[in-house]
C-alpha positions, 0 to 999 in steps of 0.5 A: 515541486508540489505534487498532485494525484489524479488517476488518468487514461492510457494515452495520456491527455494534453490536458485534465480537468479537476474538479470537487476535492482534487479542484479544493486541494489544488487551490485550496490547500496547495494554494496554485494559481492559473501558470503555477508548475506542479507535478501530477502523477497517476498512481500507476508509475506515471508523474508528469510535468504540469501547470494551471492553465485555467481557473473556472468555479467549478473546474481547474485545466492543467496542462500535461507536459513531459511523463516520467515513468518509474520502472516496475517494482517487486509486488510485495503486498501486506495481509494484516490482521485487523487491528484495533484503534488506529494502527492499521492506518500508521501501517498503511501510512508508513508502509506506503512509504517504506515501498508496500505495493497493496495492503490486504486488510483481513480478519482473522480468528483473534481479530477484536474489529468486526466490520459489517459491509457498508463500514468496510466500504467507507473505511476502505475508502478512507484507506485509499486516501491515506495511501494516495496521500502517503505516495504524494508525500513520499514522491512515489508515483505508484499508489499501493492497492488497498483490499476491501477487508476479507476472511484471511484465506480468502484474501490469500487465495485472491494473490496474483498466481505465482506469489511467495506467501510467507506468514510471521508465526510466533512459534517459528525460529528457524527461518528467519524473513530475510532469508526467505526473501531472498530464497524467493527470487528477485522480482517474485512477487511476496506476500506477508501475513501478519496477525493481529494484537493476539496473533494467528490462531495454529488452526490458521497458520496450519490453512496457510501452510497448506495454501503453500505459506512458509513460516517465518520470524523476525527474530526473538522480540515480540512486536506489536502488530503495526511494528511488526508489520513495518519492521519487516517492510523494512527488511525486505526493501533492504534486502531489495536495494530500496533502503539502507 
């Protein structure tokens, strides 16, 4: 069953009307025709059974049947250091899939990226779409919250009260990620800062400690920062039930 995302009201309607791009990915991409079944889902844990019901040349209808609703998921959100390149959005792709419910992008002290506002705005923009197409492609009916870029403690403090905030530091041994997760509770609301390709300063991982933030490692191999970032997504939905 093909899918396709479009953000919808609380009540659902009968019917949505598609128009400029998700109008060109319907019958363009997805190649549907009026009476073609498809899937929609709102990004908020809601997918419905759908069909084309009208072709016009500028607007699509589909018909909205039977909604299914996916139970609520932990909150585990991404804090990562700006990197360089591309590798923020192989971590916003793949962790999308591996179960991440928002990314906070953020720049740190050793970040080589510097964006001014109006580039941080048409990248944010560009993120969400990766992670609209990730949660497509993986069958999530949840789309993760992507942050406009922030300082990093900035971005800590704007966490949902009450979240557990770990921090991988290089420097830490003794506590490993998993038996932090585990210690947080099931259901509690997780965040994890990593650095970017020079890791965090000691005069951030210090900030952090005194915003409540616990240190933690994944171990004695030194990863990169997009590897380190989706290794430990891994562990946590391990440890969550959701993979392995």
């Amino acid at each position: 069953m093909v899918r396709l995302f479009a953000p919808l009201p609380e009540p659902a309607p009968a019917e949505v009307e598609l128009t400029g791009e998700r109008r060109h990915y319907l019958l363009h991409v997805l190649r549907l025709e009026e009476g073609d079944a498809l899937e929609v889902f709102d990004g908020k844990g809601r997918a419905f059974e759908a069909r084309v019901a009208h072709v016009t040349p500028d607007v699509v209808r589909v018909t909205l049947g039977t909604a299914r609703v996916a139970p609520p998921r932990r909150e585990v959100s991404i804090l990562q250091g700006l990197p360089k390149g591309d590798k923020l959005e192989l971590v916003l792709q793949k962790g999308t899939e591996l179960g991440a419910t928002a990314f906070h992008p953020v720049a740190t002290a050793r970040s080589v990226v510097k964006l001014e506002p109006k580039r941080a705005e048409e990248r944010t923009s560009r993120w969400t779409k990766i992670v609209e197409e990730a949660a497509r492609q993986c069958r999530r009916d949840d789309v993760p919250r992507v942050a406009t870029p922030a300082p990093l403690l900035d971005a800590a403090r704007s966490l949902t009260a009450g979240t557990v905030l770990l921090v991988l530091d290089e420097e830490e041994s003794a506590v490993p990620l998993g038996e932090a997760f585990r210690a947080a509770g099931a259901g509690t609301a997780v965040a994890l800062v990593i650095g970017p390709e020079g890791g965090l300063a000691r005069e951030e991982v210090d900030a952090l400690m005194a915003l409540g933030a616990r240190p933690v490692t994944l171990g004695k191999r030194i990863l990169r920062t997009e590897t380190a970032a989706l290794a430990a997504l891994a562990v946590m939905m391990h440890l969550d039930g959701e993979l392995g």
